[in-house]
N, C-alpha and C positions, 0 to 999 in steps of 0.2 A: 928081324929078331922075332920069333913066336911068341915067347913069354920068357920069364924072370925066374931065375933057378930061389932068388930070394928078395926079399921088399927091397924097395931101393931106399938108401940110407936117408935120401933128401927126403925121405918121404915119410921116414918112420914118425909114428903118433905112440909119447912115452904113453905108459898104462897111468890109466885116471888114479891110481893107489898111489901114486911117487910124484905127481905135479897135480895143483889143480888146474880146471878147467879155464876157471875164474877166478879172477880176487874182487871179491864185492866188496862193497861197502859204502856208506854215507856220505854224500856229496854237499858238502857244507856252503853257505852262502843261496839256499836259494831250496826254498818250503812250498810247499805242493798241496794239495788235499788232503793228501792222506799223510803228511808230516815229508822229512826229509827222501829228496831223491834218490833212490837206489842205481847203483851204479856199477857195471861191469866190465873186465879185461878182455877183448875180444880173444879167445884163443885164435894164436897165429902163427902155428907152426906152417911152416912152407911146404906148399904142396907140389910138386914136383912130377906131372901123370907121366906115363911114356904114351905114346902112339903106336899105331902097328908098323910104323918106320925104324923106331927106334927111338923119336926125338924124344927128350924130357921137356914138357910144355906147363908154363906156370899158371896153376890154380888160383884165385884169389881167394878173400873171407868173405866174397858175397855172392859167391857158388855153391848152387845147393850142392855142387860134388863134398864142398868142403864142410857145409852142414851135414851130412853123409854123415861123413867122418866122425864128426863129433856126435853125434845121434848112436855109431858104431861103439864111441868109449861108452857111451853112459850103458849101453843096450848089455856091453860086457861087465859093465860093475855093478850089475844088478841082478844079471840073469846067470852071468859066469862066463866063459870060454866056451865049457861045452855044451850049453844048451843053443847059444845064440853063435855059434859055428858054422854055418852057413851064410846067416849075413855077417857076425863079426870079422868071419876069416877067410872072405871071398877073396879068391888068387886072382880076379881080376879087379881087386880096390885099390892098384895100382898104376891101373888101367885108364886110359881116354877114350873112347870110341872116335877117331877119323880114319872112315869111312875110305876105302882104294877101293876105285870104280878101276875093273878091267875093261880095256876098250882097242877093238882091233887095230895096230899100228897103220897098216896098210890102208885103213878106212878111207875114199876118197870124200873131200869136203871143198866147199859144201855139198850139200846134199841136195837134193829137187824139192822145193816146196811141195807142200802135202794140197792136198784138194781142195778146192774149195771150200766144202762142207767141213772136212775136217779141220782148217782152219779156224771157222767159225766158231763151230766147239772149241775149239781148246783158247781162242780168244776171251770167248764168253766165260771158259772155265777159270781164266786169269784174272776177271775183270770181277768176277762174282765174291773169288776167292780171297782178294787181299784187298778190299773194300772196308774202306773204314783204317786202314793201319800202313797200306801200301800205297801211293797215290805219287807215281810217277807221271802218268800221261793225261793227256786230255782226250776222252775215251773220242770222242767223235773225230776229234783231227788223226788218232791213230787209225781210225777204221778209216779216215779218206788215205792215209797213205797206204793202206793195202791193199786199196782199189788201182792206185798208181802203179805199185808193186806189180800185180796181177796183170795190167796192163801191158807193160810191156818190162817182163823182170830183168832185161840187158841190161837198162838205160835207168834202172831205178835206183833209188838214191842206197848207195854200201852204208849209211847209217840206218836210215829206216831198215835195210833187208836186217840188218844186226839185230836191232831192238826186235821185229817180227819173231825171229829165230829164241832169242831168248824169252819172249813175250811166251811161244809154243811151249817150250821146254817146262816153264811154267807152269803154266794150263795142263801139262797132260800132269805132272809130280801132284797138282793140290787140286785134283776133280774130285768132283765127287757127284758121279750121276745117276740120277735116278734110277731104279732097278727097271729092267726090263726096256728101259726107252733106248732111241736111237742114239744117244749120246751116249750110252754105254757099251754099246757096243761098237760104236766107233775107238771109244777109250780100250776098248777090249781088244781091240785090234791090235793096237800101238805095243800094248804090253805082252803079246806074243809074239812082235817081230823076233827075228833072231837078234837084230841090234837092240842097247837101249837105245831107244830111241828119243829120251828126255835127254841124254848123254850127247847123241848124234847133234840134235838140234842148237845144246850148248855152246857143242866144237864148229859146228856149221857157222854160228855166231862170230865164235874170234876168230873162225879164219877170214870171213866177210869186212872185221875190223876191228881187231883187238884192242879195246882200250888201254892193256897193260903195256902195247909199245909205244903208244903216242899220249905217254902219259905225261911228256914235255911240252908237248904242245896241246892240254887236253881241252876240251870245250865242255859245251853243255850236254851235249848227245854222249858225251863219255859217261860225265856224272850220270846220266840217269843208265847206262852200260853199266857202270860200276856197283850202283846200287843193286840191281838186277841179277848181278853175277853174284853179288853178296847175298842175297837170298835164297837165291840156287843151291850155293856153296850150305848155306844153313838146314836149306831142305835136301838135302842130300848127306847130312852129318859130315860137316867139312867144318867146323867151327872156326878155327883156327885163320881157315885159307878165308872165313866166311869176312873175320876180324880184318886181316890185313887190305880185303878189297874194299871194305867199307874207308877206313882207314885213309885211302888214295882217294875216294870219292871224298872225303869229307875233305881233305887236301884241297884237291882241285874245287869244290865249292867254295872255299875260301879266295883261291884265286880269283875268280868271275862275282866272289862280291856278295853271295845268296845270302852273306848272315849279315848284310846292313840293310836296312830298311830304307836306306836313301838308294840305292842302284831300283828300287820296286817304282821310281818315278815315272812317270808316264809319260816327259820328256824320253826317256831312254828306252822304254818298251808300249809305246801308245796301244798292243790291244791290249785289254783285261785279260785276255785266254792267257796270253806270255805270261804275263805277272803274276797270275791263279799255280800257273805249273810250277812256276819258280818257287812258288812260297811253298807249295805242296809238299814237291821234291826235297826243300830244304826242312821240311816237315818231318819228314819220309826217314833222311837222315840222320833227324834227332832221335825219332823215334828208335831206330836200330842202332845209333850209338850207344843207348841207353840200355837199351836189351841185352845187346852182347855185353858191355861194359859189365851189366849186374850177372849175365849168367856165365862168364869165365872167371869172373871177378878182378877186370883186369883197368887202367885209368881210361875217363870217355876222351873221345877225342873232341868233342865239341864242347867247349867252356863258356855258360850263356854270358857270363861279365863280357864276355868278347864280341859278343854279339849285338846290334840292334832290331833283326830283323823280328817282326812281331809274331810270335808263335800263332797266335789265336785272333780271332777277329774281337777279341775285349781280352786285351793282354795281361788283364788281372783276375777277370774270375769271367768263369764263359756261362753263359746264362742257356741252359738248352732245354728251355722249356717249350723253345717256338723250332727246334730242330724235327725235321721231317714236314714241317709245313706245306714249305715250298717245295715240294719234290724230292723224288730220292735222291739226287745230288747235294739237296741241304741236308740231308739225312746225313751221308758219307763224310761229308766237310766236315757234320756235327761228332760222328763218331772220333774221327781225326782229332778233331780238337780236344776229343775228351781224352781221348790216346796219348796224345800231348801231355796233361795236365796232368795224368797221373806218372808221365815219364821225367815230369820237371819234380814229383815228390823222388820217385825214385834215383834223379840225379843227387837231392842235398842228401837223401838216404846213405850213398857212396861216398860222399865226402867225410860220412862219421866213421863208418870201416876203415878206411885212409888214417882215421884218429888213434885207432887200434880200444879206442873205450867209446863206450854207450850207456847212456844211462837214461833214468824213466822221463828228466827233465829235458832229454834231447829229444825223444821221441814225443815228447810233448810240443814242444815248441816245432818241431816238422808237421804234428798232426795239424796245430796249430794256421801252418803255413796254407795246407791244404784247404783251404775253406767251399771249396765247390764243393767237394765230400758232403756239404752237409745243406747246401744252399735250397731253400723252399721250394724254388723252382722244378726241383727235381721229383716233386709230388707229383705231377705232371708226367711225369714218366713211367706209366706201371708196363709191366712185362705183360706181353701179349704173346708171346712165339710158344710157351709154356703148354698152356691149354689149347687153342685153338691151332698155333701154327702160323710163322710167319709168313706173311702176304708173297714175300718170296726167298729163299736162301740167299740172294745180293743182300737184303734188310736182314737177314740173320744172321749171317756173319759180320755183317757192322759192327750188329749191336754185342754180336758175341766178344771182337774184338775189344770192344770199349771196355765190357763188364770185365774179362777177364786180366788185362792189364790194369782198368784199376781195383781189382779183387790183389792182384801180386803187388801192386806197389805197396798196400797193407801188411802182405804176406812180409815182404822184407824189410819193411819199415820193425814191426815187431817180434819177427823169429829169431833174432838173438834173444830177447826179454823171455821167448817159451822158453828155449834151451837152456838158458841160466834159469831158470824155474825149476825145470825138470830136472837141471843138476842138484838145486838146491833140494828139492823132495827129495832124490834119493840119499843126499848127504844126513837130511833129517831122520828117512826112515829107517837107515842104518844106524843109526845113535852116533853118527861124526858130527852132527853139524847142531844149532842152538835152535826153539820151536822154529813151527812152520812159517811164511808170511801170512800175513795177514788176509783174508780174503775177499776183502775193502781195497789192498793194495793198490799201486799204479800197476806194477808188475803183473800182477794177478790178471789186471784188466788187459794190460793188453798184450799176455799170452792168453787170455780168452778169445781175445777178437782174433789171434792168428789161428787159431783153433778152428772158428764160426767161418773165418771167410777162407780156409781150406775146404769146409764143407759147402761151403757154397759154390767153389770153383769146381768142386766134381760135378753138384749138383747139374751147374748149366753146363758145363762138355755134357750130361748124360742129358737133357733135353734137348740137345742140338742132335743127336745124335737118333735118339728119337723121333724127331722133328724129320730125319734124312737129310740133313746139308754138314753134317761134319765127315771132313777129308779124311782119308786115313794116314796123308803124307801131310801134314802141318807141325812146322818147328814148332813154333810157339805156344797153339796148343798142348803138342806131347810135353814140351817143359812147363808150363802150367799144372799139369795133372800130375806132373811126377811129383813136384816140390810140394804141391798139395797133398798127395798123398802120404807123401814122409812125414807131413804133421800130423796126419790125422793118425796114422800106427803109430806115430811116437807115442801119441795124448794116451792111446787106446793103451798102449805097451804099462803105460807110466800110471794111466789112472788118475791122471790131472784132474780130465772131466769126463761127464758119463753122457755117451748121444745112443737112446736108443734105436738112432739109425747106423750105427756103423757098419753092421752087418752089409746092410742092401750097401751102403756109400761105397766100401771099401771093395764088395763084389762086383759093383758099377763100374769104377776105376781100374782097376784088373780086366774086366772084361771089355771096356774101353781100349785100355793099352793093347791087349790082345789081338784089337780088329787093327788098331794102326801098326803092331809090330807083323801083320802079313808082309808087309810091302816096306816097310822101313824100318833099317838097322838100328838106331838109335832107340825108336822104340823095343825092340825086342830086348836091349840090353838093360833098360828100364825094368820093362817087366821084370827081368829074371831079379832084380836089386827089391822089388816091391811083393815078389813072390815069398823070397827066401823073408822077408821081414813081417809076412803074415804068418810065413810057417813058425818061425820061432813067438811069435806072442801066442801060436794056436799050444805050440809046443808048452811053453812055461805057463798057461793058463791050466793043463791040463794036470802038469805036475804037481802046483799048487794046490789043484783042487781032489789031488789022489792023498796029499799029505794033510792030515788034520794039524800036527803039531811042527811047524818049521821055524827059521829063525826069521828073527823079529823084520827083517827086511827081505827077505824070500816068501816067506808062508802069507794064509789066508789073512794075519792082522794087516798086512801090507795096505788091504784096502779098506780094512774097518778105523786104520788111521789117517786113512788120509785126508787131505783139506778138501776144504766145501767151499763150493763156489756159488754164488749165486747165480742161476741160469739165466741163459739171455739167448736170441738167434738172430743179430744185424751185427755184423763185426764193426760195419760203421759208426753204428750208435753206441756200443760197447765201446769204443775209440774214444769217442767225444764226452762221454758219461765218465770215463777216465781222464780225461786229459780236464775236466769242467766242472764235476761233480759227482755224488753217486746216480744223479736222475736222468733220463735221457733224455738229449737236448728236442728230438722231432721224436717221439716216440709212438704217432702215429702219421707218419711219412709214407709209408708202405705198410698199409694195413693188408693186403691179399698176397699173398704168396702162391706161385703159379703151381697149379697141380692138383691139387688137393682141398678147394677152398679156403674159408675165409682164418679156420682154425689149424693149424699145425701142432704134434708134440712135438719140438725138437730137440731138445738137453733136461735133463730131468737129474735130480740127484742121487748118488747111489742111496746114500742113508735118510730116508725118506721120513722118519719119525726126526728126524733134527730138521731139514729144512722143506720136507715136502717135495709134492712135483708139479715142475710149474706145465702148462699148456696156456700158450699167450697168443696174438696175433703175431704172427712171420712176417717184420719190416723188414724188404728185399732192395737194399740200397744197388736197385743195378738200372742202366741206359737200356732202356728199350721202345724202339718210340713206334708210336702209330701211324697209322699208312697215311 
């Protein structure tokens, strides 16, 4: 099926004028800082996308597809229908992107392992690339068995050739090689064959040994098959097929035991390498049940009550002030672990969506839970890749890893409290609704912080990027930048808060998405959703600013009334300052900010004779460790 002669019913979103968004109000039994908790109905109309198959496939409420949506009603009961017409009435907001790879039927498989050298690259490129977040193998036992492989590839083992093949396929989707060098132009190769050849190497895989047939009798060498194919499936915009393989892997690790901590006994696996990879892998797992779980918005399959096995080497708060000490390998484990902790915030995150309400005393007591967030140790930690450049792109995507997942678990711990915010403004500024919040609020605070650490997730994708080690095919970051950037044009749109960086932020973002939508689909659909949403605020800023005299929620009062916030630029501190007090809890933790030295402007107020502009030190709550 091409497309939809009209929206599909499952899918229709009534207009913001006949239902609200939200039903707020006072949650009694339990007082806060700033007096009683504020409290909100999650909007949960069913989201229902189609695919380019035809499937209708279920969206949840902790999809940014599904914050979209609601970002679309507010965008329309502010701006109108026809100014905001191209984002509000995109004929593909009906739409999924998964991705149909055409691939020659007749293709003989497998295929001939590639060269040696090319190997190597694209090994390297695998190993560099999902460091810190992906931690299937044990990099030195996998390179002996490619030495075996190469040896004599008859007689070599059909799991190791599997895992090699997917290991390739890998490596060539998330390179990213330096300009001009020899690894580029090896990469340059691959991408002119006539076949895909990221494609070829996948299918070369299951036909070597399909984990999805012997998935009755599956083992260990499956689960780490599974995971692998589920990444694949991710970096290739397969979401869906991305879920279900994860899914069978998370299955099959239940069966062999990975989530109790008693099977990790040294009786049962006497070397430490087994038991390293076991916990890894079951690491690895949680990690991407958590990911997809919040970006489809669909239930995780990994439940920790279920589990014993110990996520982190200090199961209750990871101290990584001494991570990268001992070598890049305590580096990687250390990024891991952080990866972890912000996927254990973003697991109880999912459980409130599940509630269908949220309110400021929830989000308080999850900020609460987090307490590495804020742990001293993490002084220890300043950003080094910014200014000078990491020691190597393995250490820069670690750390990039760590920051940005837990820059998102923020992200969605508090982007309902923006939305109900920013409903709430426009209900004010249209004269429906009673004064503004308070700008002391819980609420206030922490749609600031989801505001601060959108800007900050652009910020590091555009100094990776800078730096030369960001992919241009990486899931996780393209969904990172997208959802960050839909807060930041909402804020920009709405007039929450004023950053007099948006400009560069939002052209950094776009021009980011740009470089990654060359070579992958998901990004480019991105873009076009992030495009049309800068055109219509460039659109209705102009309008406004041609009409002197409009109505009271249209025209130029729109901004001469709106709330004032007191500026700040750590969305962690902002969190904790909220959830504990108006003062912030480390509020010199990160006194340097990478880039630009010691002083930064970063949010400043529109109406400067009321609260002034602040210029403060930039405390940069992010993991970035020294060589």
């Amino acid at each position: 099926m091409s497309g939809l002669a009209e929206p599909l019913s499952s899918a229709s979103l009534e207009h913001p004028g006949k239902t609200s968004l939200y039903s707020s109000g006072n949650v009694s039994g339990r007082s806060s800082t700033y007096g009683q908790a504020e409290e909100a109905t999650i909007y949960t109309e069913t989201r229902m996308l189609q695919d380019q198959t035809g499937r209708l496939l279920y969206i949840g409420d902790s999809s940014t597809l599904s914050i979209l949506q609601l970002i679309r009603i507010i965008v329309e009961s502010t701006a109108g229908p026809i100014l905001g017409s191209d984002f509000v009435h995109d004929p593909k907001r009906h739409r999924i992107m998964e991705n149909i790879i055409d691939f020659p039927e007749n293709t003989k498989l497998p295929c001939f392992l590639p060269d040696r050298e090319t190997v190597h690259v694209l090994v390297e490129s695998y190993f560099t690339n999902t460091r810190g977040l992906i931690e299937v193998f044990d990099k030195s036992s996998f390179c002996e068995s490619i030495e075996i492989i190469y040896a004599d590839p008859l007689s070599a083992s059909r799991y190791s050739t599997c895992h090699l093949f997917l290991v390739l396929a890998l490596g060539m989707l998330l390179s990213a090689p330096q300009p001009g060098s020899r690894e580029e132009e090896i990469i340059k190769k691959l991408y002119d064959a006539k076949q895909d050849m990221a494609e070829l190497f996948y299918r070369s895989a299951k036909s070597m040994c399909d984990p999805e047939y012997g998935f009755e009798d599956a083992d260990f060498w499956s689960i780490q098959a599974l995971c692998l194919m589920a990444v694949y499936m991710l970096t290739v915009s397969k979401r869906n097929t991305a879920y279900a393989y994860l899914g069978m892997a998370v299955r099959s690790a239940y069966a062999l035991g990975l989530h109790r901590e008693e099977t990790m006994h040294p009786l049962i696996y006497p070397e430490s390498t087994q038991r390293e990879v076991r916990r890894n892998l079951w690491k690895t797992l949680f990690i991407l049940d958590r990911f997809l779980a919040a970006s489809l918005g669909r239930p995780v399959a990994i439940v920790e009550e279920d589990c014993s096995c110990k996520l982190t080497t200090n199961d209750d708060i990871a101290d990584l002030s001494t991570v990268g000490e001992n070598g890049p390998e305590s580096l990687h484990f250390g990024c891991l672990d952080a990866c972890v902790k912000s996927c254990r915030v973003i697991g109880v995150t999912l459980r409130v969506f599940s509630k269908r309400k949220i309110s400021t005393s929830v989000v308080q007591d999850i900020a609460n839970m987090a307490k590495y967030w804020r742990r001293p140790s993490l002084a220890n930690l300043t950003p080094q890749q910014s200014r000078e450049g990491p020691t190597s792109p393995e250490q820069g995507i670690a750390a990039l890893h760590a920051n940005l997942l837990s820059l998102h678990s923020l992200i969605l711990l508090t982007r309902q409290m923006f939305i109900m915010h920013n409903w709430k403004l426009d209900q004010q500024r249209s004269g429906k609704a009673n004064p503004p919040l308070n700008r002391e609020s819980q609420m206030a605070k922490f749609s600031e912080a989801c505001v601060v650490a959108s800007y900050q997730t652009i910020q590091l994708i555009q100094h990776a990027r800078e730096d030369g080690y960001l992919p241009q095919r990486n899931p996780f970051f393209i969904y990172f930048l997208f959802a960050a950037s839909l807060i930041v044009l909402m804020n920009q749109f709405t007039s929450l808060y004023y950053a007099d960086t948006y400009n560069k932020t939002i052209t950094d973002a776009i021009s980011t998405m740009k470089y990654c939508a060359e070579i992958d689909p998901q990004a480019e659909r991105v873009l076009e959703i992030m495009e049309n949403f800068a055109q219509v605020f460039s659109h209705v800023t102009r309008e406004w600013q041609l009409s002197s005299e409009c109505p009271e929620s249209r025209g130029p009062s729109r901004l001469k009334n709106r709330q004032h916030f007191t500026p700040a630029s750590c969305a962690f501190t902002i969190l904790f300052a909220a959830t504990e007090g108006s003062q912030c809890i480390y509020p010199d933790l990160f006194s340097h900010c990478p880039g630009s030295g010691d002083e930064r402007h970063v949010y400043s107020i529109i109406d400067d004779s009321t609260y002034g502009t602040s210029t403060r030190p930039t405390p940069w709550s992010f993991y970035s460790f020294a060589p």
